[in-house]
C-alpha positions in Angstrom: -6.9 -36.9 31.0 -9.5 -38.0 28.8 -11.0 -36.3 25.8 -13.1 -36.6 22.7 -11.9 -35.9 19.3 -14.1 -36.4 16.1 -15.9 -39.0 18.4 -13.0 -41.0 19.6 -12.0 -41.3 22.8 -7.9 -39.7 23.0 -6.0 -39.9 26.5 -3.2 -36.7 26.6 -1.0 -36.7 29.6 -0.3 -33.0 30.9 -1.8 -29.8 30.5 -2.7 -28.5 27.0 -4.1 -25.4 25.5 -6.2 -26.2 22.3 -3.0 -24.5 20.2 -0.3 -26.8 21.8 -2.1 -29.8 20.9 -2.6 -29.2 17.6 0.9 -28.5 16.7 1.4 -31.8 18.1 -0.8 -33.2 15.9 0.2 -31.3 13.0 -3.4 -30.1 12.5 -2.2 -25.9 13.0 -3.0 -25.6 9.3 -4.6 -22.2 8.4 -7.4 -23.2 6.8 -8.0 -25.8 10.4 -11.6 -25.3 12.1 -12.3 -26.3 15.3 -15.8 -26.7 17.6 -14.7 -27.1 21.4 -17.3 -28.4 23.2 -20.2 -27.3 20.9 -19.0 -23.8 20.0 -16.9 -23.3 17.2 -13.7 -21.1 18.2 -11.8 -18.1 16.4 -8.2 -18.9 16.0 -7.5 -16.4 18.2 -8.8 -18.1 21.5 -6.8 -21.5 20.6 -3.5 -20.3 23.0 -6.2 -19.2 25.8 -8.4 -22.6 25.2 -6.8 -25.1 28.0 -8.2 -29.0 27.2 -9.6 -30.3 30.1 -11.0 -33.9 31.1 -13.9 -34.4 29.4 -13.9 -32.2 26.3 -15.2 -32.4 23.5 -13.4 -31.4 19.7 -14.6 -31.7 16.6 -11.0 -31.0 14.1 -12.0 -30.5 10.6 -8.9 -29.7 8.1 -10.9 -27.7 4.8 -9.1 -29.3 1.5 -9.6 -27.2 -2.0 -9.6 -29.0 -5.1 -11.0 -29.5 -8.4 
C-alpha cells in the first residue's frame, strides 16, 4: 500500500495502525505530533487509526533547546 509521509511517497506492506508504524519508525516519542489526512490526532486515537492506501501523514518530532 501506498502512503504519503511529510510529502514522500512510502510503500508499507501489511496492515498498520498509525501507533504500529511509528514504533517501527522509532518516531513514538512523547513529545511526536501527527496530522492524518489533514486533521491533527490526540495520541489516544493512534492504536484505533489503521493506515490505509492513500493517506496522508504529516510526522513532526518537537525538539527543545537553547
Amino acid at each position: 500500500m501506498n502512503i504519503r509521509v511529510n510529502g514522500r511517497s512510502v510503500e508499507i506492506e501489511g496492515e498498520f495502525t498509525l501507533q504500529m508504524w511509528l514504533e517501527v519508525q522509532r518516531k513514538d516519542k512523547p513529545w511526536t505530533v501527527v496530522e492524518y489526512n489533514g486533521e491533527v490526532l490526540k495520541r489516544e486515537q493512534w492504536p484505533k487509526t489503521l493506515l490505509r492506501e492513500g493517506d496522508t501523514l504529516e510526522v513532526l518530532v518537537l525538539l527543545g533547546g537553547g
